[in-house]
PASEBA-1860 file (N, C-alpha, C; in nm, 3 decimals):
! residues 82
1> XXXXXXXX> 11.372/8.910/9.292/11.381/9.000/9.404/11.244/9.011/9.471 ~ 11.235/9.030/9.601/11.120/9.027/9.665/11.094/9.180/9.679 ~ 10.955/9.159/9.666/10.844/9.324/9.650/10.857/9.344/9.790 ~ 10.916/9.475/9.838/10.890/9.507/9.960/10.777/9.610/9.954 ~ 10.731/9.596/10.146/10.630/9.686/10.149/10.656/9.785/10.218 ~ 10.608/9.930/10.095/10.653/10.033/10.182/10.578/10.085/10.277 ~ 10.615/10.165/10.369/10.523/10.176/10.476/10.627/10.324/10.535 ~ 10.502/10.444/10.527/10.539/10.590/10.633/10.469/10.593/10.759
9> XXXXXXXX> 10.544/10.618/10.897/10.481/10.639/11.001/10.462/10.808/11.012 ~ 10.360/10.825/11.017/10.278/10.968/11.074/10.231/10.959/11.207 ~ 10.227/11.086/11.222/10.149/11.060/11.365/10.031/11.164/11.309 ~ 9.889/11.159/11.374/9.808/11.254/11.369/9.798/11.351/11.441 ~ 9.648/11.450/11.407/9.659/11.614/11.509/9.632/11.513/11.633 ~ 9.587/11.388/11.675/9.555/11.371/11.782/9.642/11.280/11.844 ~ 9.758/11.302/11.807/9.900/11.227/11.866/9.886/11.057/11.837 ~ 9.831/11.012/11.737/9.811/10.864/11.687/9.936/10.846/11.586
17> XXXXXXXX> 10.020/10.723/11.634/10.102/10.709/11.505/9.997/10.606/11.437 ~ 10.054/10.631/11.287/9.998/10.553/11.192/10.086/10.520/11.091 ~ 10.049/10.402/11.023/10.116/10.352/10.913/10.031/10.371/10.776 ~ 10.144/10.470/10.673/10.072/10.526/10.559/10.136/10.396/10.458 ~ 10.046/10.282/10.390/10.147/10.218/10.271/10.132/10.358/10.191 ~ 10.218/10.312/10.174/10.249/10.427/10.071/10.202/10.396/9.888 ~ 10.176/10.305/9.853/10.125/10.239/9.714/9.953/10.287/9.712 ~ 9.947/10.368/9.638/9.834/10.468/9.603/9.691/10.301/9.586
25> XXXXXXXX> 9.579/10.322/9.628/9.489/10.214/9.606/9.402/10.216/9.443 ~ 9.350/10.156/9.367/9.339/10.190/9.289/9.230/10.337/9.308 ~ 9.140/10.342/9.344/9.053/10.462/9.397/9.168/10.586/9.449 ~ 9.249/10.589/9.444/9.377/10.673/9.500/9.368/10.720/9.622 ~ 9.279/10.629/9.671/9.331/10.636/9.854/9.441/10.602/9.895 ~ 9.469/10.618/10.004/9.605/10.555/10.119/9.546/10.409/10.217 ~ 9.596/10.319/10.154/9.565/10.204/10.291/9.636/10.217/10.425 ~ 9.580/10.288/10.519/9.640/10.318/10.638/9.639/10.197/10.752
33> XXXXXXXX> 9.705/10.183/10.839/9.692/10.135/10.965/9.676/10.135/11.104 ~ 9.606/10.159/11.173/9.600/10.224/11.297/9.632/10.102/11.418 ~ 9.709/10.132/11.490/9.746/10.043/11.584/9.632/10.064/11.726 ~ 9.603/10.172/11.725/9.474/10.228/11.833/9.397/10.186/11.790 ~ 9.300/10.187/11.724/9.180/10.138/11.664/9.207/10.011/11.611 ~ 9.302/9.950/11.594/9.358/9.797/11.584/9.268/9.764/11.446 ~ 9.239/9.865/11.324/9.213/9.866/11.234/9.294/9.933/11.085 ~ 9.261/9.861/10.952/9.289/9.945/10.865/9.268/9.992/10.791
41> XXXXXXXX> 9.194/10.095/10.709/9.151/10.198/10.682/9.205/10.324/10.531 ~ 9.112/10.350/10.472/9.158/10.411/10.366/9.159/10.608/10.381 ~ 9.224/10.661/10.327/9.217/10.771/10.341/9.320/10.882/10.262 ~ 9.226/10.978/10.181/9.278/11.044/10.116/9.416/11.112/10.166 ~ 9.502/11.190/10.086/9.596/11.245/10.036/9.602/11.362/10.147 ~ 9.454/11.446/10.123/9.483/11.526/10.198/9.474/11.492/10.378 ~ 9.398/11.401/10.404/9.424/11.346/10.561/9.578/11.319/10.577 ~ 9.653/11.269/10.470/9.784/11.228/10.504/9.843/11.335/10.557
49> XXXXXXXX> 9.854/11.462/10.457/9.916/11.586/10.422/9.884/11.635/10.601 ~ 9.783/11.608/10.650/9.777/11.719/10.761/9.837/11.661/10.939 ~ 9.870/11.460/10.854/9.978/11.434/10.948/10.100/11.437/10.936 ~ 10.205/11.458/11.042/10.352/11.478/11.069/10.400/11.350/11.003 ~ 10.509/11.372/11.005/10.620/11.267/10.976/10.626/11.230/11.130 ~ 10.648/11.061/11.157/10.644/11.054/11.306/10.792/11.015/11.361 ~ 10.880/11.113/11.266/11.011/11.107/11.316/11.060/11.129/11.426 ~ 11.132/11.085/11.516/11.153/11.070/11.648/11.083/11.016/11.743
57> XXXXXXXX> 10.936/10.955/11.709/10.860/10.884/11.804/10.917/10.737/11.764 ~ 10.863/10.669/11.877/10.888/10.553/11.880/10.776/10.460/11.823 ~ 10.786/10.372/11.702/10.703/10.333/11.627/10.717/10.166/11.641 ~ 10.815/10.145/11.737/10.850/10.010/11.703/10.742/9.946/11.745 ~ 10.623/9.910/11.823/10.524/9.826/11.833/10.435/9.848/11.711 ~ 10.427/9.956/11.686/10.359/9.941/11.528/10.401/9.841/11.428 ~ 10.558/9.895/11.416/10.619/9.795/11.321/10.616/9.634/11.379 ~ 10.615/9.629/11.515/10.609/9.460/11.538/10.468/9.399/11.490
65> XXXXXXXX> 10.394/9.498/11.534/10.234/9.480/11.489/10.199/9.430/11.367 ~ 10.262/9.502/11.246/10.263/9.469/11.128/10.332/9.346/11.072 ~ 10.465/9.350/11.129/10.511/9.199/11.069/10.458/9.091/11.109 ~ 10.380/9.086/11.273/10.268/8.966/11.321/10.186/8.973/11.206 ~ 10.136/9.059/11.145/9.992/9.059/11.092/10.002/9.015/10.922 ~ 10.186/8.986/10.918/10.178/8.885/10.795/10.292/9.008/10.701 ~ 10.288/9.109/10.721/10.335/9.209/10.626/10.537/9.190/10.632 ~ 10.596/9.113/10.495/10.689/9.114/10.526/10.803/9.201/10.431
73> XXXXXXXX> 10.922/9.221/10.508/11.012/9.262/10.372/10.983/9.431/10.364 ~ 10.921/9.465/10.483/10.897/9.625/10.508/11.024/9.737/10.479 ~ 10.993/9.811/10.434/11.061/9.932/10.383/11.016/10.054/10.478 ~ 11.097/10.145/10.526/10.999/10.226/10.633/11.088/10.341/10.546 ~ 10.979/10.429/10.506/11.053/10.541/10.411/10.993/10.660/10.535 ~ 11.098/10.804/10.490/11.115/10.868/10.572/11.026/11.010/10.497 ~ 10.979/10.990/10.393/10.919/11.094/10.305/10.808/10.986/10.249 ~ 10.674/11.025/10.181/10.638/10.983/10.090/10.593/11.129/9.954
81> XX> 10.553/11.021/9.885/10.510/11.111/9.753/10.353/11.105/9.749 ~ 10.286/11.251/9.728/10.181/11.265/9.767/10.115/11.234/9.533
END
């Protein structure tokens, strides 16, 4: 069976969606993704905690973004576990 990758869209306080993997790093950061800053980036638990769930925005260029950038077999969960 193939390992999918999970992946939460948040948005931030400054209206940025982002992609949280959700698979803790060993340092127990979050490997995030930013489609604005066209970078990706680590960041604690509590930065996650103080973004939304980016339910009802439209995330789909994010998600196209990511499968260009090699990431396949994506899982887009609607909760994560902190």
């Amino acid at each position: 069976m193939e390992m999918k990758t999970k992946v939460n869209f948040r948005i931030t306080k400054d209206g940025e969606i982002i992609a949280v993997f959700t698979e803790k790093l060993m340092n127990g950061k979050f490997l995030v993704y930013s489609l604005y800053d066209n970078m990706h980036f680590e960041a604690y638990s509590d930065f996650i905690r103080e973004c939304k769930p980016a339910k009802g925005y439209n995330t789909s260029e994010l998600l196209a973004y990511l499968k260009n950038r090699g990431y396949e077999n994506i899982e887009i969960l609607s909760r994560m576990k902190f």
